[in-house]
C-alpha positions as CSV (number, residue, x, y, z in Angstrom):
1,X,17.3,-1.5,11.0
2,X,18.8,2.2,10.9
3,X,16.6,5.2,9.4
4,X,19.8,5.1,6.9
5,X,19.3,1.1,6.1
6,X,15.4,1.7,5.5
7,X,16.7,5.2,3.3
8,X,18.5,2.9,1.1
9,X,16.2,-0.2,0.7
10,X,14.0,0.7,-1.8
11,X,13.2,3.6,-4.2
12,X,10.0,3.7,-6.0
13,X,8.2,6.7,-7.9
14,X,4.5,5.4,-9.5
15,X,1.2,6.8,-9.3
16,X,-1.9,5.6,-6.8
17,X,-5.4,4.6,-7.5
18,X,-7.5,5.1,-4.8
19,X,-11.5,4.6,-5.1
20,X,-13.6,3.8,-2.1
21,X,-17.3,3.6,-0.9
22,X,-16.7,7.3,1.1
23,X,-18.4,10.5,-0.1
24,X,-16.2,12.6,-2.5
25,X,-13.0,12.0,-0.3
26,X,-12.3,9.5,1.8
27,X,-12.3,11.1,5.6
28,X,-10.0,7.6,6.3
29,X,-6.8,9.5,5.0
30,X,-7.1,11.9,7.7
31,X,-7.8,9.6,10.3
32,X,-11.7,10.5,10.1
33,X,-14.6,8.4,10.3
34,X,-15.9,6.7,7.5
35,X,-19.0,8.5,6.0
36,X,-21.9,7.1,4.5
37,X,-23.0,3.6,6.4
38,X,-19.8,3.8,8.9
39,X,-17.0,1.7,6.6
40,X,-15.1,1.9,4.2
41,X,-14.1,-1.0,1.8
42,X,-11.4,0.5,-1.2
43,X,-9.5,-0.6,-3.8
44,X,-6.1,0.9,-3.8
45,X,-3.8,0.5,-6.3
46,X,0.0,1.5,-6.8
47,X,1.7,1.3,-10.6
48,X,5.7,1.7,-10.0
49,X,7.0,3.9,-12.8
50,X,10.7,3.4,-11.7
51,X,11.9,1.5,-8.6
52,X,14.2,-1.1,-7.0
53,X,13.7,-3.1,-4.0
54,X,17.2,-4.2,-2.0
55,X,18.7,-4.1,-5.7
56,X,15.3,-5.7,-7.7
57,X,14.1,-4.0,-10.0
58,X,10.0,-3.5,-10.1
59,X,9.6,-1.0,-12.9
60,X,6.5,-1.1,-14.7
61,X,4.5,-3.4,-12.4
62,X,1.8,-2.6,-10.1
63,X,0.3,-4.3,-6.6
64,X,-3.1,-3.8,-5.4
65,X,-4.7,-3.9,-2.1
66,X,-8.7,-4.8,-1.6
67,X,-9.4,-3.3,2.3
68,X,-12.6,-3.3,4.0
69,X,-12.1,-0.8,7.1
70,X,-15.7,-1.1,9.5
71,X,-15.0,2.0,11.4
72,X,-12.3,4.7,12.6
73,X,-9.4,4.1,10.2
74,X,-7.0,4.2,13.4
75,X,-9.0,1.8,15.1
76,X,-7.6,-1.0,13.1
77,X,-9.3,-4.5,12.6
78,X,-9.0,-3.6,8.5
79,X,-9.3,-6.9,6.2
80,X,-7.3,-6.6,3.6
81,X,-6.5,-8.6,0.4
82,X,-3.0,-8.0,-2.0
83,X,-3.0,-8.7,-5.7
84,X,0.8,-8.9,-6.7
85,X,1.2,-8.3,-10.8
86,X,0.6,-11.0,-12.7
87,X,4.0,-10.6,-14.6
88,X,6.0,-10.5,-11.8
89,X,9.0,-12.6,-11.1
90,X,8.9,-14.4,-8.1
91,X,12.2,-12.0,-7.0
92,X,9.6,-9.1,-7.7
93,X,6.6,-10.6,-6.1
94,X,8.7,-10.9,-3.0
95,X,10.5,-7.8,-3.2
96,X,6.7,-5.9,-3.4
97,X,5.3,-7.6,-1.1
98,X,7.9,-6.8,1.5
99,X,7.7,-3.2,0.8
100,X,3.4,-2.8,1.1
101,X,3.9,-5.2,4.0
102,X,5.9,-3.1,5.8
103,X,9.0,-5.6,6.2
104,X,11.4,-2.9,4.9
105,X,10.2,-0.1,6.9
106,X,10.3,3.7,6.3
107,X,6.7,5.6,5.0
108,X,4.9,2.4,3.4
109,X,5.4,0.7,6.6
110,X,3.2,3.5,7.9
111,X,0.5,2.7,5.9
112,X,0.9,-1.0,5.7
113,X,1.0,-0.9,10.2
């Protein structure tokens, strides 16, 4: 896949909900050790405003992700569970969960790796 295919595969604008066991910030988003007892288990959740995915569109419906991190976030061995919208299509279910899994590349693949 091309840095111009991924450019073109979806387009999302929403807002993110992130809470977590970590002291006022969570050190994870800068690659930082968890504070507190040394994870971090979070809740993060992303509404999408306006956005399509490979021509679906996914306006007004959100997907959530449930991660328990037990150390350095780049350390990986995360456990994570994804809660797809309720009152999405099966086309948007798929098309949502193929972005936050990181099938369609560019930055949410990032996160999702």
């Amino acid at each position: 896949m091309t840095a111009e295919t991924v450019a073109t595969t979806y387009d999302l604008e929403g807002r993110l909900l992130e809470v977590c066991t970590c002291n006022v910030l969570c050190p994870c988003w800068v690659g930082e050790d968890p504070d507190g007892d040394g994870t971090c288990d979070s809740i993060l959740g992303w509404y999408v405003d306006r956005g399509t995915v490979q021509g679906v569109d996914v306006s007004g419906h959100c997907i959530c992700a449930s991660s328990h991190i037990p150390g350095n976030v780049l350390a990986g061995n995360w456990k994570v569970a994804l809660f797809v919208d309720d009152r999405c299509s099966d086309e948007q279910q798929t098309a949502l969960l193929n972005v936050f899994t990181g099938q369609l590349g560019g930055a949410v693949a990032d996160l999702a790796a």
